[in-house]
GUKOL-711622 format. One record per residue (C-alpha): x, y, z; residue number from 1; residue in one letter; chain. Coordinates in steps of 0.5 Angstrom, whole numbers. Layout:
BEGIN
     X     Y     Z   k r c
     X     Y     Z NUM A A
...
This chain:
BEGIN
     X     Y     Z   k r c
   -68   -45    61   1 X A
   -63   -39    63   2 X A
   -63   -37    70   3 X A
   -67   -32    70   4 X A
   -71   -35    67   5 X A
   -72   -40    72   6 X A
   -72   -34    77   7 X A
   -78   -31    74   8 X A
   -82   -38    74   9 X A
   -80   -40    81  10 X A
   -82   -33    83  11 X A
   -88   -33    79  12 X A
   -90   -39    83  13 X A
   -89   -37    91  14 X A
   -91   -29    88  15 X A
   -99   -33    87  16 X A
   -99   -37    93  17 X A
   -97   -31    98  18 X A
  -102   -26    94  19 X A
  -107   -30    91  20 X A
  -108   -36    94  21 X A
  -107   -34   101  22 X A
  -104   -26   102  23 X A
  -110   -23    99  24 X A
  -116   -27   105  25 X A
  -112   -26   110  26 X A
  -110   -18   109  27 X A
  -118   -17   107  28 X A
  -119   -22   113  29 X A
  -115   -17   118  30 X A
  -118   -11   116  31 X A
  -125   -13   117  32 X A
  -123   -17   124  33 X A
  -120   -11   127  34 X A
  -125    -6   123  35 X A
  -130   -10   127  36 X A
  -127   -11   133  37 X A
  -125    -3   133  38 X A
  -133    -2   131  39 X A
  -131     1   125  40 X A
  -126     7   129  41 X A
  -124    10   122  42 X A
  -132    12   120  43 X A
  -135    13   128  44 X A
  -129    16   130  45 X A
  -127    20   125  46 X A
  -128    27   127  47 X A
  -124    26   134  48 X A
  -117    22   129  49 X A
  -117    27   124  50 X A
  -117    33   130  51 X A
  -111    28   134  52 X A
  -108    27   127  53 X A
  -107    34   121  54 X A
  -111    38   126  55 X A
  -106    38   132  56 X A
  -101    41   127  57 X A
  -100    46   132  58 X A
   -99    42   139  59 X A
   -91    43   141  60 X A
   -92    35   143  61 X A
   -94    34   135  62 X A
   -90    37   131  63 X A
   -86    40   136  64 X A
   -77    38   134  65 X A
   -74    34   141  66 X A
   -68    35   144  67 X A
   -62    34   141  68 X A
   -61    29   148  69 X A
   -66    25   146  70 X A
   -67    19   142  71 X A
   -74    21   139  72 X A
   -77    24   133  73 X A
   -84    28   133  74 X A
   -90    24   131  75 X A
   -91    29   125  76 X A
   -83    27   124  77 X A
   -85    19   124  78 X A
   -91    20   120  79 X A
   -88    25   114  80 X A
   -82    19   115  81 X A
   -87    14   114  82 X A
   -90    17   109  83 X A
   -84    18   105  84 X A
   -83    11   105  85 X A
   -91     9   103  86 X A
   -92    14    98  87 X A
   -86    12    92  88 X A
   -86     9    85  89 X A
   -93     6    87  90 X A
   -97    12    87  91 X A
   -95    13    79  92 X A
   -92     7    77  93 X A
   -96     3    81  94 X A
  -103     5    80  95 X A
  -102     6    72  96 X A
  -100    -2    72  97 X A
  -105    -4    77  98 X A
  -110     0    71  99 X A
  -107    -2    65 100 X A
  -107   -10    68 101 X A
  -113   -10    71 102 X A
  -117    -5    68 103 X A
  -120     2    72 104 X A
  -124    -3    76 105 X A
  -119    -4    81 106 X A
  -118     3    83 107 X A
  -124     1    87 108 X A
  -120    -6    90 109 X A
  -115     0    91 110 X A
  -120     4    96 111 X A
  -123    -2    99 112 X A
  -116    -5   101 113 X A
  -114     2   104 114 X A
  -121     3   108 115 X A
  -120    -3   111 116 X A
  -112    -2   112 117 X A
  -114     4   115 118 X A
  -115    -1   121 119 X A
  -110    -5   120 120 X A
  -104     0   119 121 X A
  -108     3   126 122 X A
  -107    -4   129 123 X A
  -100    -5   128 124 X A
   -98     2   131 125 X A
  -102     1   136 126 X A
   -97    -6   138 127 X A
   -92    -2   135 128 X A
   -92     2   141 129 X A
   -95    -2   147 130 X A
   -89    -7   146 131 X A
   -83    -3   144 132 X A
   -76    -2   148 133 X A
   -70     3   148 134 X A
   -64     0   145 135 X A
   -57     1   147 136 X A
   -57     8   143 137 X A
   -63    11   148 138 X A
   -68    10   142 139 X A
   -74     6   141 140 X A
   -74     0   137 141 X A
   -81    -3   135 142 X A
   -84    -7   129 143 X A
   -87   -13   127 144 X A
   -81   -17   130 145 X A
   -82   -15   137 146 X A
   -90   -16   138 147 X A
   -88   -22   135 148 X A
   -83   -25   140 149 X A
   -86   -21   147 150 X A
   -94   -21   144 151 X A
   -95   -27   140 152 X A
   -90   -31   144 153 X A
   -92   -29   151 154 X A
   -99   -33   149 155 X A
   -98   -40   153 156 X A
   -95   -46   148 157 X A
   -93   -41   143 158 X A
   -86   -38   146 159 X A
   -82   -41   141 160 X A
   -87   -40   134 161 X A
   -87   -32   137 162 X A
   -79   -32   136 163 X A
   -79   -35   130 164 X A
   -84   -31   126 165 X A
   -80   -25   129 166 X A
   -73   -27   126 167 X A
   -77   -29   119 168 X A
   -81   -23   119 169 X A
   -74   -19   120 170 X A
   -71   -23   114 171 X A
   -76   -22   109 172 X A
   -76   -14   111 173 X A
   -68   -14   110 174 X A
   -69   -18   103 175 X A
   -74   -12   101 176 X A
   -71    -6   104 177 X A
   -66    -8    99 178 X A
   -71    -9    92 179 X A
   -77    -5    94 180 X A
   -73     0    99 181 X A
   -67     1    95 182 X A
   -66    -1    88 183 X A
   -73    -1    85 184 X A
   -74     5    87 185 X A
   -67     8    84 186 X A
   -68     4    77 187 X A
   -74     8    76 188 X A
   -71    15    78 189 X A
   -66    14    73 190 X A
   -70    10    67 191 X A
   -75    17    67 192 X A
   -70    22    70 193 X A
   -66    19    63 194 X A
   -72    20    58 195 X A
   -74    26    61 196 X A
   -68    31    62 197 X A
   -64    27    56 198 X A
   -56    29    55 199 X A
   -55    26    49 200 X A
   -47    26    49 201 X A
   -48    22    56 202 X A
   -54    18    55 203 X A
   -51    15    47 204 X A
   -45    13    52 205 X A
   -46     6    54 206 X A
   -43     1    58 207 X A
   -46    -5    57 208 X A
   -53    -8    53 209 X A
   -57   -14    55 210 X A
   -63   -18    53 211 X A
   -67   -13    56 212 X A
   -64    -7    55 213 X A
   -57    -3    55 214 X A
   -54     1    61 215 X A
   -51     9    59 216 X A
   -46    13    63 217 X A
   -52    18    63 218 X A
   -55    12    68 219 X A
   -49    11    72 220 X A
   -48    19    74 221 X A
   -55    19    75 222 X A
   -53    13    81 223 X A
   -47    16    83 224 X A
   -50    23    85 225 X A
   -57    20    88 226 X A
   -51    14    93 227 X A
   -47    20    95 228 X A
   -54    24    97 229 X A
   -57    18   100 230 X A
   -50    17   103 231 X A
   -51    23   107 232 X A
   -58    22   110 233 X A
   -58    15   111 234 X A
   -51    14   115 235 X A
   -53    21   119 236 X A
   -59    16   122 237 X A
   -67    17   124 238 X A
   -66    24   126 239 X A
   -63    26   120 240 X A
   -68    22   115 241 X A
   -73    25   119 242 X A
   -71    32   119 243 X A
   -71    31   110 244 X A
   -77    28   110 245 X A
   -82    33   115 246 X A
   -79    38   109 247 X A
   -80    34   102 248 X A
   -86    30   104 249 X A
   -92    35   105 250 X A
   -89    40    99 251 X A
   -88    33    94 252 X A
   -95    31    96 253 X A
   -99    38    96 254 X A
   -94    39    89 255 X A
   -97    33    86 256 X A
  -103    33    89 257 X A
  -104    41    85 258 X A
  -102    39    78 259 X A
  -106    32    79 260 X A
  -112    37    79 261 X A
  -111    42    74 262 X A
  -110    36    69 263 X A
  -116    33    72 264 X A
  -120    40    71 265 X A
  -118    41    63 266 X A
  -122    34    63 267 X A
  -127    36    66 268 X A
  -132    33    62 269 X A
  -129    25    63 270 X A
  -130    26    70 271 X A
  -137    23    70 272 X A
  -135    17    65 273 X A
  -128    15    69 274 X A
  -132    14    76 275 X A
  -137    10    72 276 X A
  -131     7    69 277 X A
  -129     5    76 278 X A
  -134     2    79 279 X A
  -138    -2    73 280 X A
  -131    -5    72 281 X A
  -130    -6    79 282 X A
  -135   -12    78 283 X A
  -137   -14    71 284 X A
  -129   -14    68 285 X A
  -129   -12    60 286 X A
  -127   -18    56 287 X A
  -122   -12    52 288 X A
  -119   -10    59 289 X A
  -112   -14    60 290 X A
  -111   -16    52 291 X A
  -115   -21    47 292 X A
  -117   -26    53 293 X A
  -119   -21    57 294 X A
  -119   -20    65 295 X A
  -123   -24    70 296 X A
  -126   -21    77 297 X A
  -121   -25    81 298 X A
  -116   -22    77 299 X A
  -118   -14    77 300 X A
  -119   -15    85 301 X A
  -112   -18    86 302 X A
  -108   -12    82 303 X A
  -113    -7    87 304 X A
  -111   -10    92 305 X A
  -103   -11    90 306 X A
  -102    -4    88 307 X A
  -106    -1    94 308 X A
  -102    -5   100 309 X A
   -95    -5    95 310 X A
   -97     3    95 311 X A
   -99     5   102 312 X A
   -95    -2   106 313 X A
  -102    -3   111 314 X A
  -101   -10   113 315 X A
   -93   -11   111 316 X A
   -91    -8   118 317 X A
   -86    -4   115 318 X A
   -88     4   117 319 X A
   -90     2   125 320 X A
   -82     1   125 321 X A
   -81     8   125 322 X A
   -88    10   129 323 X A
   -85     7   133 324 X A
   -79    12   134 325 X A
   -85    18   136 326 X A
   -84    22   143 327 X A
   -92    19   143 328 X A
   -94    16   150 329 X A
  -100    13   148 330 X A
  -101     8   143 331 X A
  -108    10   140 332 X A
  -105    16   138 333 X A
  -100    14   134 334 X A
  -105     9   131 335 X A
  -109    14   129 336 X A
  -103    17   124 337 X A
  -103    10   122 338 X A
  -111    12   119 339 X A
  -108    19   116 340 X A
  -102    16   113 341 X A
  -107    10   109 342 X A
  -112    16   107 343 X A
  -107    21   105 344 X A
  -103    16   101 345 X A
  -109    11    97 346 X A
  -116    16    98 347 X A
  -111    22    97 348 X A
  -105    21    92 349 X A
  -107    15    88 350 X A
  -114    17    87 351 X A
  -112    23    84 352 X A
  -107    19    80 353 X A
  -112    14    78 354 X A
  -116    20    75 355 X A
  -111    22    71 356 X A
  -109    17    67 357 X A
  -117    16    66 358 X A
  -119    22    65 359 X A
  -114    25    60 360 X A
  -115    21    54 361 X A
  -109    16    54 362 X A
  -113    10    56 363 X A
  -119     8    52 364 X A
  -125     8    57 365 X A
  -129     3    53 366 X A
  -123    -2    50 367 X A
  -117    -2    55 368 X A
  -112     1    50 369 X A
  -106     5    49 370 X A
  -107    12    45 371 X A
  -102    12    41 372 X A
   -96    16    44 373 X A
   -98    14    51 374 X A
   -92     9    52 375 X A
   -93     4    56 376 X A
   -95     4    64 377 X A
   -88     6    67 378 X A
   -90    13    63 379 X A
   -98    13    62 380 X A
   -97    19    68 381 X A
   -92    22    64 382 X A
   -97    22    58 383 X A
  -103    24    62 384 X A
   -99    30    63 385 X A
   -97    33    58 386 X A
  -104    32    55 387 X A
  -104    39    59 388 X A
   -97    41    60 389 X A
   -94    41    53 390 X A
   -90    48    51 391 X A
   -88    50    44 392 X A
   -86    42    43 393 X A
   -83    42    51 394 X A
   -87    36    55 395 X A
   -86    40    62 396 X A
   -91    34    65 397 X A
   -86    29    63 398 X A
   -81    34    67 399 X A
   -85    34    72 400 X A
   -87    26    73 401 X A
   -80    26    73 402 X A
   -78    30    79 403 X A
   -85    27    82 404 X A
   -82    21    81 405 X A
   -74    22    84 406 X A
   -77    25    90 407 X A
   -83    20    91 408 X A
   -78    14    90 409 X A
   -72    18    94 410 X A
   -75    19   100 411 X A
   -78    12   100 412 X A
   -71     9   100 413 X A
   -69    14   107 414 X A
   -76    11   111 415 X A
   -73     4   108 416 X A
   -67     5   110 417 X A
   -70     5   117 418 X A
   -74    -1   117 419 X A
   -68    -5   114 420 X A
   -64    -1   120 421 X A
   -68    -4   125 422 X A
   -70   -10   122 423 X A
   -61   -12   122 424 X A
   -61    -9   129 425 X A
   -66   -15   131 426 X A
   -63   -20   128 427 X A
   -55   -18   130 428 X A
   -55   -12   135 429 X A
   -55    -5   134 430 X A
   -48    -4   134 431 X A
   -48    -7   127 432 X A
   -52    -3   124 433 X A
   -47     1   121 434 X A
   -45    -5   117 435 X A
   -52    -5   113 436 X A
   -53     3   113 437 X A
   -46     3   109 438 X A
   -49    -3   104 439 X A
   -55     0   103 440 X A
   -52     6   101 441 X A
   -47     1    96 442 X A
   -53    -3    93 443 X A
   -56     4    91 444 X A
   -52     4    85 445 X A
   -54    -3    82 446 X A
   -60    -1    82 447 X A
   -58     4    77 448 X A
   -55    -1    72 449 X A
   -61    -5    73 450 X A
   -63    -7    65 451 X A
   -69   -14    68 452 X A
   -75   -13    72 453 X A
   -74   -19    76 454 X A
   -71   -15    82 455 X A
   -79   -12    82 456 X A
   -82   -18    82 457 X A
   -79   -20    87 458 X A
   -80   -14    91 459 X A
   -87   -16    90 460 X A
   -86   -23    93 461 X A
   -82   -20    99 462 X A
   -86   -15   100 463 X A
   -92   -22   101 464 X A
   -87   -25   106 465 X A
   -87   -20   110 466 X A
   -94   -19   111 467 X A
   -96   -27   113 468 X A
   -92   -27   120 469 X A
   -94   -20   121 470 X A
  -102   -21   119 471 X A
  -101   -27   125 472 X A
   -98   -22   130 473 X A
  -104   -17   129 474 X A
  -110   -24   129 475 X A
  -106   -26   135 476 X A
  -107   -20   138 477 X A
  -113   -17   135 478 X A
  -116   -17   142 479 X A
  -111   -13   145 480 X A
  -111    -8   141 481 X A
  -118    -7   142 482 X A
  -117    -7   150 483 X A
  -113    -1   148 484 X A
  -117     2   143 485 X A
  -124     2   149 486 X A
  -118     4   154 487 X A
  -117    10   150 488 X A
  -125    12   148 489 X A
  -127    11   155 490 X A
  -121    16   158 491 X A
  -121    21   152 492 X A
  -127    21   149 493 X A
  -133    18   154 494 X A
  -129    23   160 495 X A
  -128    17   164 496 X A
  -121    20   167 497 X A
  -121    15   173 498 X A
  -119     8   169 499 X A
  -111     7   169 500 X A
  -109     8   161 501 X A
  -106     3   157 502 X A
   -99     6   155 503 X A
   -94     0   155 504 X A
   -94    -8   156 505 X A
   -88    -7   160 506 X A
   -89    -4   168 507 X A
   -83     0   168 508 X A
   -84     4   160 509 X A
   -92     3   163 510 X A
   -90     8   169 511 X A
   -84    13   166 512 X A
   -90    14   160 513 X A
   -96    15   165 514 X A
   -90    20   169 515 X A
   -89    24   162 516 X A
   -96    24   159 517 X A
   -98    28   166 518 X A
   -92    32   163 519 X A
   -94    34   157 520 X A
  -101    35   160 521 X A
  -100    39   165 522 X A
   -96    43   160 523 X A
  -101    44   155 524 X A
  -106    46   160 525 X A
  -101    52   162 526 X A
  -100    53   154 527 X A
  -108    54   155 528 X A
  -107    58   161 529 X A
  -103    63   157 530 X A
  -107    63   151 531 X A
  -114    65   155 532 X A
């Protein structure tokens, strides 16, 4: 047996533990506990966190840039930052091999695990911000690790589970920026940038061959281009990824978003039969779904679920590291960008993908199978498109895919260069940081010249990894973030201006937010004046 063989199999074995066995019951089972325990805020509070969310694009303290003095960013910053790191490759590619291997009824698994992640992504914003700090550099730092280690570890007998949770849940992160955050995501720019825009003297070039592919010198310039680019944002630090990711973010999702409904609109009449599709399946899986042995129940939830966390990362506590970084005071505002961000990424971008693919005609409804030149589900996408957008023999959609594919993934690489950022700044000091920035930015280029899928599979187990120490984090503290969340409807909501806001676990931030906050309203309240 080869290495990567035994790779592949060791792999396969801890990647059906953590997501199957038990990643799955314990990511349903805090989005259902922190649902309840919020009563149900995404539904019953719907209108008040969309107003506070897309609807105060306006406000200065949104969307307004800070000062060049100051270590923060804007809260649309943080969400368009985080944003470019959840909506990526899973979006197309993802969502096309959670159909292709689990059938059209785990889209509905897809929109289950978002509704309940919109819960725990507001969560893990929530403590995010309630227990970050400033750095050496002035910047906030929060995440996962550090309600782990002062949250988690300040309940009584648990100190010690507290820090070690925090460095193993910092571990698995820095392990994952470098796969799913990094050369995952190059891999898949340069395979459909390669097919799409083909130069046939540099693509015939090639450099080595494997057992599972070749490598061209087309590949490799690609790469280079991409590390010298990303080199350039990455090394500049959160400011300069954010101020990329608040330009190219809206306009990448909108773009996509666009063409998604002119291909679903020229199909319009298997609308009906691809919804019907989704939720028959959903429960009562075809035998011709997923190949000769068909797929069971179990098996359609699973690839729901996988693609939908892999996609819109609720529950991994990896985008509440640049949440954190936001001028925000308190922490149920930031939580409520947690709830867009998930309904933007899965109920918006993957659902249009999803309808797509099953609306297009490159999937059979009934069996489950390929149409003949649809390719395989790294390209499904990019067929579906050229069903609509194919001129004079010149497949304009797979263009476009492979644009939409190179800025998702792109972006995706920047919002984890950041969480790898802080996840090293945790383990070994913020002066170090610089270490990681350059290798990241180095290790951009193997991703070029990757021929195995090994390095996504094990992605995908990284990805579980980080989730179980943080899902214990956000359990164990689900009480608190309930506390904060009444703090904040009975003071912003119910109008009860006299109970003391809940802005920080730490006396010294609690006072210098509560001092700011009186600041940001008072000028707002002179905006209004000047309004009227």
């Amino acid at each position: 047996m080869s290495f990567l063989e035994s790779l592949t199999k060791i792999n396969n074995v801890i990647n059906d533990f953590v997501w199957v066995k038990l990643g799955l019951v314990l990511l349903l089972g805090t989005g259902i506990l922190m649902t309840v325990l919020t009563k149900f805020f995404q539904i019953t509070h719907i209108g008040h966190w969309w107003k506070k969310t897309i609807g105060s694009m306006k406000s200065k303290s949104v969307s307004g840039h800070t000062g060049k003095n100051e270590q923060s960013i804007s809260q649309f910053q943080a969400l368009c930052t985080a944003l470019a790191a959840t909506v990526g490759v899973g979006n197309i590619s993802g969502v096309a091999a959670a159909i292709c291997s689990g059938g059209a009824g785990a889209v509905f698994w897809m929109w289950v695990a978002a509704f309940f992640g919109m819960m725990t992504n507001y969560s893990e914003n929530v403590l995010g911000i309630y227990y970050r700090r400033k750095n050496q550099n002035g910047e906030w730092s929060g995440g996962a690790m550090y309600y782990l280690r002062d949250g988690l570890g300040s309940k009584k007998g648990c100190k010690g589970l507290g820090k070690f949770l925090a460095v193993l849940f910092s571990i698995f992160c820095l392990l994952a920026s470098f796969g799913i955050g990094n050369m995952g995501q190059i891999n898949k720019i340069v395979a459909n940038f390669e097919s799409a825009f083909r130069i046939e003297a540099l693509s015939g070039k090639i450099l080595y061959s494997t057992e599972s592919g070749s490598v061209s010198l087309y590949a490799l310039i690609i790469g280079i281009v991409i590390m010298i680019l990303g080199g350039l944002i990455i090394v500049g630090g959160l400011k300069r990824i954010a101020s990329f990711a608040e330009k190219i973010v809206p306009f990448m999702v909108i773009a996509f978003v666009a063409g998604s409904l002119i291909v679903i609109a020229c199909h319009y009449d298997a609308i009906g039969a691809s919804f019907k599709s989704i939720f028959v399946t959903a429960f009562a899986p075809k035998a011709v779904w997923g190949g000769v042995t068909g797929v069971a129940i179990k098996t359609v939830i699973s690839w729901g679920f996988k693609r939908g966390v892999f996609s819109n990362e609720a529950g991994l506590g990896s985008s509440v590291m640049v949440h954190s970084n936001s001028n925000v005071k308190e922490p149920v505002r930031q939580g409520m960008w947690g709830i867009f961000e998930v309904f933007a990424d899965t109920m918006v971008v993957c659902t249009m993908t999803a309808l797509v693919i099953l609306t297009s005609g490159v999937i059979d409804l009934e069996t489950g199978v390929l149409a003949e030149n649809a390719g395989t589900d790294a390209t499904l996408v990019a067929s579906a498109f050229d069903t609509v957008f194919t001129f004079g023999g010149v497949h304009i959609g797979s263009m476009f895919i492979a644009v939409a594919i190179l800025l998702f993934a792109f972006t995706t690489v920047l919002g984890w260069s950041h969480y790898g950022t802080k996840a090293f700044e945790f383990l070994f000091g913020t002066k170090s940081v610089i270490a990681y920035k350059i290798f990241f930015v180095l290790m951009m280029i193997s991703g070029a010249v990757l021929t195995s899928s090994i390095a996504w599979d094990i992605s995908d187990t990284f990805n579980g990894l980080m989730m179980i120490p943080n899902l214990v984090g956000v359990i164990s503290l689900s009480g608190l973030v309930s506390k904060i969340t009444k703090n904040y409807i009975d003071r912003n909501i119910k109008g009860n201006k006299d109970i003391e806001p809940m802005l920080s676990a730490f006396p010294d931030i609690q006072l210098e937010q509560e001092a700011a906050m009186l600041n940001e309203e008072a000028e707002e309240s002179k905006e209004t004046a000047k309004k009227a």
